[in-house]
C-alpha positions in Angstrom: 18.5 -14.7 1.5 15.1 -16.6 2.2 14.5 -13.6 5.2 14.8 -10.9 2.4 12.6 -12.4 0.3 10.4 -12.7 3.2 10.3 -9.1 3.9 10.0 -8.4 0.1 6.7 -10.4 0.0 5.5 -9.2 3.3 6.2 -5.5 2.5 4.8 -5.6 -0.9 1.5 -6.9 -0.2 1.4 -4.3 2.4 1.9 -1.7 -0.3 -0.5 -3.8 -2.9 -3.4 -2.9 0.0 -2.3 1.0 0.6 -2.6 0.9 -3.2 -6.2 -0.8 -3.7 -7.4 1.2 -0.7 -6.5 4.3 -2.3 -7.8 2.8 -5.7 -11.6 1.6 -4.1 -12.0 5.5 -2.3 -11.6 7.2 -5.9 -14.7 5.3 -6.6 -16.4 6.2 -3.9 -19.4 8.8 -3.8 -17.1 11.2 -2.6 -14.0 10.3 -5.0 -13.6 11.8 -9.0 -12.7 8.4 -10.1 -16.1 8.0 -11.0 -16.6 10.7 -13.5 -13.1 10.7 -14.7 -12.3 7.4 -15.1 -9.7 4.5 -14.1 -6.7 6.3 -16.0 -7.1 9.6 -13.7 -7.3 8.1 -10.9 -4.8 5.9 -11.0 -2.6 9.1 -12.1 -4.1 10.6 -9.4 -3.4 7.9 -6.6 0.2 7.2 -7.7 2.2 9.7 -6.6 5.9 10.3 -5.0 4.1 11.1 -1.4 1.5 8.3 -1.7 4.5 5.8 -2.2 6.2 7.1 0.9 3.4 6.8 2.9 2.9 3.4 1.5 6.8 2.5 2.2 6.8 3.4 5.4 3.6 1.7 6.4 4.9 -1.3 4.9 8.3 -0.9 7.3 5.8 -0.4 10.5 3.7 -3.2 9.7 6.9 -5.7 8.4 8.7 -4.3 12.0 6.1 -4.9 14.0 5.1 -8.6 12.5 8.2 -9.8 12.9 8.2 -8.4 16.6 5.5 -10.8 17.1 6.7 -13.2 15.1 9.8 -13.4 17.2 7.7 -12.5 20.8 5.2 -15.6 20.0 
């Protein structure tokens, strides 16, 4: 149970940075977050292929920690 949680943790603060990156670049020069406002882009950023891509970059990264984890 304690290696589920582990991976829980580990994958959602993976996911909590896909998120805040995608947040910080609407407010960039080049994003509309600025003239729109927080509620648009975080309507914008929160989609159904944003949280794929965020899934599976938290499986590649939690994969490939505990790879080295295990290898060091």
């Amino acid at each position: 149970m304690k290696k589920i949680w582990r991976a829980v943790v580990e994958a959602g603060f993976i996911i909590f940075l896909f998120y805040s990156n995608l947040l910080m670049g609407e407010f960039e020069h080049s994003g509309l977050g600025q003239s729109k406002g927080l509620l648009w882009a975080l309507g914008d950023i929160f989609t159904a292929s944003n949280f794929m891509i965020g899934l599976m970059a938290a499986l590649i990264g939690f994969l490939l920690v505990e790879f080295l984890r295990n290898k060091l």
